[in-house]
SETI-224276 format. One record per residue (C-alpha): chain; x, y, z; residue in one letter. Coordinates in Angstrom, 1 decimal. Layout:
> A,X,Y,Z,A
...
END
This chain:
> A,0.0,0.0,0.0,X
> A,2.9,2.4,0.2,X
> A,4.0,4.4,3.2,X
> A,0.9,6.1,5.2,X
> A,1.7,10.1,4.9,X
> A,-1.2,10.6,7.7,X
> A,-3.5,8.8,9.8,X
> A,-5.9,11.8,9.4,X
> A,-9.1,11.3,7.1,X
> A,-12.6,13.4,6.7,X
> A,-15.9,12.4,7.8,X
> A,-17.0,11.1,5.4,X
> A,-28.1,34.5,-19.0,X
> A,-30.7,36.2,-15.8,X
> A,-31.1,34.3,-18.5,X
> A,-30.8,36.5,-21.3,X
> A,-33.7,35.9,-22.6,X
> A,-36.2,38.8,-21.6,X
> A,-38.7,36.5,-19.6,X
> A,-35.7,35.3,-17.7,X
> A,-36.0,37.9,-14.3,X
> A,-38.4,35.4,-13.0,X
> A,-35.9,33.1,-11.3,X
> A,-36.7,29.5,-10.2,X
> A,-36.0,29.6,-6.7,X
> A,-34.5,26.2,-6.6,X
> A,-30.3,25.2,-5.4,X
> A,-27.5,24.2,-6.9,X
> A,-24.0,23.2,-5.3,X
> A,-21.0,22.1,-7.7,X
> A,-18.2,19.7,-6.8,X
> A,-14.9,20.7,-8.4,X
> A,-15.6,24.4,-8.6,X
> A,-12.3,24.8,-10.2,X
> A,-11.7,28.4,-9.4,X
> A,-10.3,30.4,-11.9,X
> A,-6.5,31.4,-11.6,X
> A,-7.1,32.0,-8.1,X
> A,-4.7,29.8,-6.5,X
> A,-2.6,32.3,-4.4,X
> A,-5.4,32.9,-2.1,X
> A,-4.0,29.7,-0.3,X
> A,0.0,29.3,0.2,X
> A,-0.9,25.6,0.8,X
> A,-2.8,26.0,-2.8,X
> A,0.2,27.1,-4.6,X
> A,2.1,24.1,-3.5,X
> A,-0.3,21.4,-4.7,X
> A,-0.1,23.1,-8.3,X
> A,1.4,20.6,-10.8,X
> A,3.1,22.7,-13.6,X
> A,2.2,20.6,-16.5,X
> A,-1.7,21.1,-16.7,X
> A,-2.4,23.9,-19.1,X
> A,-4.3,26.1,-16.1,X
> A,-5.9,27.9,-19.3,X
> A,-7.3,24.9,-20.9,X
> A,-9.4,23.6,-18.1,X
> A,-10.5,26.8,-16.7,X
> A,-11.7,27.3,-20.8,X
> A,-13.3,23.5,-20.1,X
> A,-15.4,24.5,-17.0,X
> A,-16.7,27.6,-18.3,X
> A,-17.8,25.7,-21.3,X
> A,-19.4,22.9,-18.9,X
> A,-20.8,25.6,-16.4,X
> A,-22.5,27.5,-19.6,X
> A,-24.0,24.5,-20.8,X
> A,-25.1,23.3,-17.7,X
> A,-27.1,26.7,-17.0,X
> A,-28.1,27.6,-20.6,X
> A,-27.3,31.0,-19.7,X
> A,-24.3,33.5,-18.7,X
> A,-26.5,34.7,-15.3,X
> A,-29.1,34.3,-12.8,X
> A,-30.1,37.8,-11.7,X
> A,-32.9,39.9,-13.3,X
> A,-30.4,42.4,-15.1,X
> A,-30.9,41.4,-19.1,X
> A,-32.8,44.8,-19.9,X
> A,-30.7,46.9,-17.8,X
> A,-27.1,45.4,-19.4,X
> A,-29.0,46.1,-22.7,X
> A,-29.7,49.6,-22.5,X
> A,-26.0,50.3,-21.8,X
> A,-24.3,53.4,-19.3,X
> A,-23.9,50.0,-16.4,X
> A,-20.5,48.9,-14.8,X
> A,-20.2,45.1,-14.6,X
> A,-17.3,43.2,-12.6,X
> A,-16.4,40.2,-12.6,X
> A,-14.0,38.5,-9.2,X
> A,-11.9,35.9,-10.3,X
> A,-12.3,36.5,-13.7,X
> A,-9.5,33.9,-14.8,X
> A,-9.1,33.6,-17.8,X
> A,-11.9,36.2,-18.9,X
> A,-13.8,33.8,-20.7,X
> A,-17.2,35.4,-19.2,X
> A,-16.2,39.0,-19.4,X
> A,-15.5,38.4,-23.2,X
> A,-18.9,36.5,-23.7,X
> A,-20.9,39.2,-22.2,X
> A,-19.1,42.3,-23.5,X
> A,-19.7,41.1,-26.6,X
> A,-23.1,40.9,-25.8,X
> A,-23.7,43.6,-24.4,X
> A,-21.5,46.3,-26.3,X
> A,-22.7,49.1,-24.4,X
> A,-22.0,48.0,-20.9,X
> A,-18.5,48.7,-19.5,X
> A,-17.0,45.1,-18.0,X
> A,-14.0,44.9,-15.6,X
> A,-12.5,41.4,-14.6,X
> A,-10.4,41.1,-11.4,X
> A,-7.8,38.3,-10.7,X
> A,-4.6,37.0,-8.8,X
> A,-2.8,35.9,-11.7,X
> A,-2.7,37.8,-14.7,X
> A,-4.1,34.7,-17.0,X
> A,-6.4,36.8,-18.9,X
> A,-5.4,38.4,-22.2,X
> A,-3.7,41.7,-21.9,X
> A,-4.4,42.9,-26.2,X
> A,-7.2,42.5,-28.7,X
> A,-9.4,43.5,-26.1,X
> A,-13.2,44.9,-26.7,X
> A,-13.4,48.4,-26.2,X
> A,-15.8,47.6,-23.3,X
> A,-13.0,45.4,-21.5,X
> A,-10.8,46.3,-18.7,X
> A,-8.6,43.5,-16.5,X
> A,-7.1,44.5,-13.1,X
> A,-4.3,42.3,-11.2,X
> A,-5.2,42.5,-7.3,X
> A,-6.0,40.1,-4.6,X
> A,-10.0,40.0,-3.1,X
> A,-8.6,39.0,0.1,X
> A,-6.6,42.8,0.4,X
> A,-9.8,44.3,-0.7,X
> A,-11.4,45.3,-4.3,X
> A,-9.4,48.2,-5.5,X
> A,-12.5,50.3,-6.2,X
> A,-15.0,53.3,-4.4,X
> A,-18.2,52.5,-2.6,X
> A,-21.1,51.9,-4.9,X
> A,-19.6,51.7,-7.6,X
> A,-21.0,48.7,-10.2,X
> A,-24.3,48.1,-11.1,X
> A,-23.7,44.1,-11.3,X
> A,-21.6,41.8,-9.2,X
> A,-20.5,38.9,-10.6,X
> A,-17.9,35.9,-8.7,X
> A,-17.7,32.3,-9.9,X
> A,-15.7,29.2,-9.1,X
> A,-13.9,30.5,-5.7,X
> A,-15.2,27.6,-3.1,X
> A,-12.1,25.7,-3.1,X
> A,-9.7,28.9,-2.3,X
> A,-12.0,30.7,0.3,X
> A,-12.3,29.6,3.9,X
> A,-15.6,29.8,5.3,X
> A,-13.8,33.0,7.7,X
> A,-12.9,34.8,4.1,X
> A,-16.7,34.6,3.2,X
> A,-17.8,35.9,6.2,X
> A,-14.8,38.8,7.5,X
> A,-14.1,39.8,3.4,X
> A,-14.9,38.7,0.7,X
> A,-19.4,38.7,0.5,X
> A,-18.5,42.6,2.0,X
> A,-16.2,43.8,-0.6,X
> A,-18.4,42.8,-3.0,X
> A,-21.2,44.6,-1.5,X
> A,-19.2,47.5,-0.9,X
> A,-18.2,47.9,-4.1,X
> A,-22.3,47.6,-5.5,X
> A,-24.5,50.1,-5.9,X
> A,-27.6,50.9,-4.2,X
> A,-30.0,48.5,-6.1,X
> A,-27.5,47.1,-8.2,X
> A,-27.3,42.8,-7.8,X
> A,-24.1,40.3,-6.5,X
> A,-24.1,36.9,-8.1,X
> A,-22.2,34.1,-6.9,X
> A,-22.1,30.3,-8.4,X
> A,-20.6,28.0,-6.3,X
> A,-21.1,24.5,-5.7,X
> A,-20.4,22.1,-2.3,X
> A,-17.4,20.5,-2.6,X
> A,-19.3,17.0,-2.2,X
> A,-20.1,14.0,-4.7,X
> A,-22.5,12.1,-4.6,X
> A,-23.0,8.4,-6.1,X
> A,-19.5,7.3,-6.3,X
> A,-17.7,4.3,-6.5,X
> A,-15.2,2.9,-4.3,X
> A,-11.8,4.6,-5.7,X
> A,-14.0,7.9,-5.9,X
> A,-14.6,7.5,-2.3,X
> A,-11.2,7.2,-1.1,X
> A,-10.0,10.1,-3.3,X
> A,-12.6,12.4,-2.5,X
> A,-11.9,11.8,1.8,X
> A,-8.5,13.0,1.1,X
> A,-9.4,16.2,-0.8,X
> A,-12.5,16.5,1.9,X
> A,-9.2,16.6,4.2,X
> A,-7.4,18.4,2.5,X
> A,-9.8,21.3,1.8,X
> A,-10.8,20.9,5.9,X
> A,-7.0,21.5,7.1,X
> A,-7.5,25.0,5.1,X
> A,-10.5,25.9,6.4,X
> A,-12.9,25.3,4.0,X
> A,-16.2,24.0,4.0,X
> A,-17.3,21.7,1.5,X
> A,-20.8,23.0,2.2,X
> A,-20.7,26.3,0.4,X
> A,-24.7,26.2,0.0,X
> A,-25.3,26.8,3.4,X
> A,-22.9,29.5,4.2,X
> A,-23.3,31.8,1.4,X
> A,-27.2,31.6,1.9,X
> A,-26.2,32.8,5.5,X
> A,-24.1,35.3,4.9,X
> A,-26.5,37.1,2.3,X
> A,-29.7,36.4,4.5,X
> A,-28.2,38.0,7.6,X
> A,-26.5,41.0,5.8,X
> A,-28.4,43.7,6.6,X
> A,-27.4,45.6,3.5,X
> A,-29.0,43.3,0.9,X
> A,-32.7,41.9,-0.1,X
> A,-34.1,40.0,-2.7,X
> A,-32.3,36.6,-1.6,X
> A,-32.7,34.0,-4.8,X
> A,-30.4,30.4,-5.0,X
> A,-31.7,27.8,-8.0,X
> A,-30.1,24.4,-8.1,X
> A,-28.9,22.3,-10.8,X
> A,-27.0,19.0,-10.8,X
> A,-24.1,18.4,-12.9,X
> A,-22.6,14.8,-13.8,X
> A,-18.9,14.8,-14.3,X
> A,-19.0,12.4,-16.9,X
> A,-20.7,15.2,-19.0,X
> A,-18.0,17.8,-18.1,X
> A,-14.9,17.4,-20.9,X
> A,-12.1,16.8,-18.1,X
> A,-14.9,15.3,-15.3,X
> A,-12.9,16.5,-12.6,X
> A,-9.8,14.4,-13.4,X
> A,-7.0,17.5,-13.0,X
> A,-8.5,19.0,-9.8,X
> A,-7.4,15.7,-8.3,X
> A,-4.1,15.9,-10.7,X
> A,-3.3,19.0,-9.2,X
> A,-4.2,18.4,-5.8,X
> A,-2.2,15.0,-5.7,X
> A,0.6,16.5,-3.3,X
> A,-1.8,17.6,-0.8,X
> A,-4.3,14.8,-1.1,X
> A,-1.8,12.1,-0.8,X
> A,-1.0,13.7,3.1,X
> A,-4.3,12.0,4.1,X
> A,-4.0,8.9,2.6,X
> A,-2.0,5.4,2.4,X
> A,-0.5,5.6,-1.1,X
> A,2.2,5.7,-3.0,X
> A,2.4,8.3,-6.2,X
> A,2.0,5.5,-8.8,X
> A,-0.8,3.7,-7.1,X
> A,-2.2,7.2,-6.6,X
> A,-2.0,8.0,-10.4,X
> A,-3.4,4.3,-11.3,X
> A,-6.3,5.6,-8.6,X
> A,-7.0,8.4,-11.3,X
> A,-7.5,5.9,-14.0,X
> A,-10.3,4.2,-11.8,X
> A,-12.2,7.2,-11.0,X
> A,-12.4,8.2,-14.5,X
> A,-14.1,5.0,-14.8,X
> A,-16.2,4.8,-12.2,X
> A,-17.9,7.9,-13.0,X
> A,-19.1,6.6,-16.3,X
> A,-20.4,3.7,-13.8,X
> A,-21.7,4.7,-11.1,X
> A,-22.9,8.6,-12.8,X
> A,-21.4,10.7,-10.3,X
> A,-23.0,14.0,-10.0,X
> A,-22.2,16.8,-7.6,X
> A,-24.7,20.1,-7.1,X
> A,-24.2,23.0,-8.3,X
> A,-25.5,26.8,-6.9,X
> A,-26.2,30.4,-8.7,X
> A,-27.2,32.6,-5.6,X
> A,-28.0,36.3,-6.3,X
> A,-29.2,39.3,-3.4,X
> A,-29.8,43.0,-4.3,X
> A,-28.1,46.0,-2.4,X
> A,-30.7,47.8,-0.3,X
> A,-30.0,52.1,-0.5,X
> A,-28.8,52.1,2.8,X
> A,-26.7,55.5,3.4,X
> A,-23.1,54.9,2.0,X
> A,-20.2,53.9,4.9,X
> A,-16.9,55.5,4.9,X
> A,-14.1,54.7,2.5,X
> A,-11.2,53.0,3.8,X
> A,-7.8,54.3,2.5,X
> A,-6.8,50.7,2.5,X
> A,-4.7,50.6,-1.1,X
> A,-4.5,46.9,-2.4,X
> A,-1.4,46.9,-5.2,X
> A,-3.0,46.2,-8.5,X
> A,-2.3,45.9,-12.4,X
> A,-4.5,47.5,-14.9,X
> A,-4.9,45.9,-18.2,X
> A,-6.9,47.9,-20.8,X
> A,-7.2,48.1,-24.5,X
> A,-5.3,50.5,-26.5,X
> A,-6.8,53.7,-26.1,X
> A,-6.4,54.2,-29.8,X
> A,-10.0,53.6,-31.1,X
> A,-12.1,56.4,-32.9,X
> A,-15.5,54.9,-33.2,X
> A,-16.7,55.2,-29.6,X
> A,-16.8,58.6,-27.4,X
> A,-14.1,59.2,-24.8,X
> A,-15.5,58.1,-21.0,X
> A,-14.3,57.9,-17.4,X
> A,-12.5,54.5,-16.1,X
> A,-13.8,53.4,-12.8,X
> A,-12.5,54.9,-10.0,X
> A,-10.0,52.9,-8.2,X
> A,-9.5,52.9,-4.8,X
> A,-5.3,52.9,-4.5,X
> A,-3.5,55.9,-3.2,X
> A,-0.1,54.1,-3.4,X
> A,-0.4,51.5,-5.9,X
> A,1.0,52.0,-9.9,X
> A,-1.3,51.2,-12.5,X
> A,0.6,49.1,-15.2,X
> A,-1.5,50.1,-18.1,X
> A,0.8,49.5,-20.9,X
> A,-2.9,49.6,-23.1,X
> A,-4.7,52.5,-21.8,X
> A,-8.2,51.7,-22.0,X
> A,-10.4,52.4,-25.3,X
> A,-12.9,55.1,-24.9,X
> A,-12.1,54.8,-21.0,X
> A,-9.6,57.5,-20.0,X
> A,-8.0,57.2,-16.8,X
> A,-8.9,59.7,-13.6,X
> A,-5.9,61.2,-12.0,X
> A,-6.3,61.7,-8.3,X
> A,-5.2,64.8,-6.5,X
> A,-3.7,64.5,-3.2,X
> A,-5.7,67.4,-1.1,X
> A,-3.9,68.1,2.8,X
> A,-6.0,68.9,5.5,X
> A,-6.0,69.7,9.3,X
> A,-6.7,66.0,10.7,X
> A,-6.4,63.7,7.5,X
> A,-5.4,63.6,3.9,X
> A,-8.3,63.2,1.2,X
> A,-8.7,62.9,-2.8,X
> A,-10.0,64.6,-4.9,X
> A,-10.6,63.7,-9.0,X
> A,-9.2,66.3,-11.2,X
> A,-11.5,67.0,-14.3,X
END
């Protein structure tokens, strides 16, 4: 059996349709929610990384497999208002930018920014709508209060403790909202069901595994608490769907490829009989059609009065298009919330020019001011 690494084991688009802002009101949780380049927000994460799985390629494979799965690109009741344009969208976690592309170039008129750890998105050929940002969730979103009109954050449950989603990261995303404006989250519980023996011994080791970093594999439950008790939002909504792995392309078989350092800490294998482990799952999910749940939850901003802004100045990268194009009028970028921070902007964003921030002295602190 190989030499025992640990005696330790676990317990066991809205759809963009028009008649789409009538949600179902039914749950969905999601096994590997395979966040997107994310996988700084754990130092234990980065570790468990193996450097020969095109990171690209199966985040491009799950957002094909999450778009098919939903038949749409979101949950919440926002298709008119994308449509009629003069809205700021963001997207947290935005790896690879796959759903900031679809939808700008849906909605033309709707200015997008996507936010992640790892600069994995493309930096040129950008829509004139498109804006990427470098910067980490967990320091805070680099942007003012009240700021977007739709918040959007996908695939995260496997680098979020449950203490991130409830000291950070379901606050910075209302933060940055505005008044009325809707926060999305799809998710899934880090739990599979009907599975066959190998399955089962490969998913209590990443059960393990996720539980020595403080996350819960029941994501369901916690983000439905979070939203219900925050006294800043309304409108709660959560619809469920299930997903089989054997009709995703890569069913799950590099979450465990990358997570084979970690995993193998709570089990009884060696590598190899680890990897000949891999080649039975893959088998026993056509068998035995293992299925895991997956979530869209979505809550709406009540106008409650604004709360200060923090100082606090995240480092970020900005990545824009070049600022060359002629067919759309000149506009404002987003404010962003750095006082300290350089904004690597090699492409200065089409039709978006950027705000330049005045540093104003007073008596008992030191404030901004935009220069027009």
């Amino acid at each position: 059996m190989g030499n025992c690494h640990s005696s330790k084991k676990a317990s066991s688009l809205d759809k963009e349709e028009e008649d789409s802002s009538v949600p179902s009101g039914i749950i969905t949780p999601r096994f590997f929610n395979v966040s997107r380049s994310t996988q700084n927000f754990h130092e234990a994460s980065k570790s468990s990384f193996e450097t020969d799985i095109s990171e690209e390629k199966r985040l491009q494979s799950l957002h094909d497999y999450m778009s098919n799965l939903w038949q749409s690109k979101f949950f919440s009741p926002i298709h008119q208002k994308l449509n009629s344009g003069a809205v700021k969208v963001l997207d947290v976690g935005c790896g690879t930018g796959a759903w900031i592309i679809d939808m700008a170039n849906k909605y033309p008129h709707t200015k997008f920014i996507g936010l992640d750890m790892s600069p994995i998105f493309p930096t040129s050929n950008l829509p004139y709508n498109v804006e990427f940002i470098q910067a980490d969730l967990l320091k805070g979103l680099p942007f003012d209060d009240n700021t977007f009109d739709f918040v959007y954050m996908s695939n995260l449950v496997r680098y979020l403790s449950t203490k991130n989603w409830e000291d950070i990261v379901i606050k910075e995303l209302v933060r940055v909202s505005k008044p009325y404006a809707f926060i999305e989250v799809v998710e899934g519980d880090l739990t599979l069901h009907n599975k066959g023996p190998v399955t089962t011994k490969l998913h209590e080791a990443f059960l393990a595994s996720m539980h020595a970093k403080g996350i819960s594999p029941l994501i369901e439950t916690i983000i439905t608490r979070i939203f219900q008790t925050n006294p800043n939002l309304s409108n709660f909504n959560v619809e469920t769907k299930i997903g089989y792995l054997n009709a995703w392309e890569e069913n799950g078989l590099q979450v465990f490829k990358m997570l084979k350092k970690s995993n193998l800490e709570f089990m009884c294998y060696t590598p190899s009989e680890y990897d000949a482990m891999l080649e039975t799952y893959v088998k026993e999910t056509d068998e035995y059609n293992t299925y895991c749940k997956f979530y869209r939850f979505y809550a709406q901003k009540i106008d409650l009065p604004p709360t200060p802004i923090s100082l606090k100045s995240p480092n970020y990268i900005n990545y824009s298009p070049s600022s060359t194009s002629k067919n759309f009028p000149q506009k404002p970028q987003l404010p962003l919330r750095s006082n300290s921070a350089k904004v690597n902007s090699s492409n200065s964003l089409g039709n978006f020019k950027n705000n330049s921030l005045k540093k104003i002295p007073s008596h008992q602190s030191l404030t901004y001011q935009k220069l027009s």
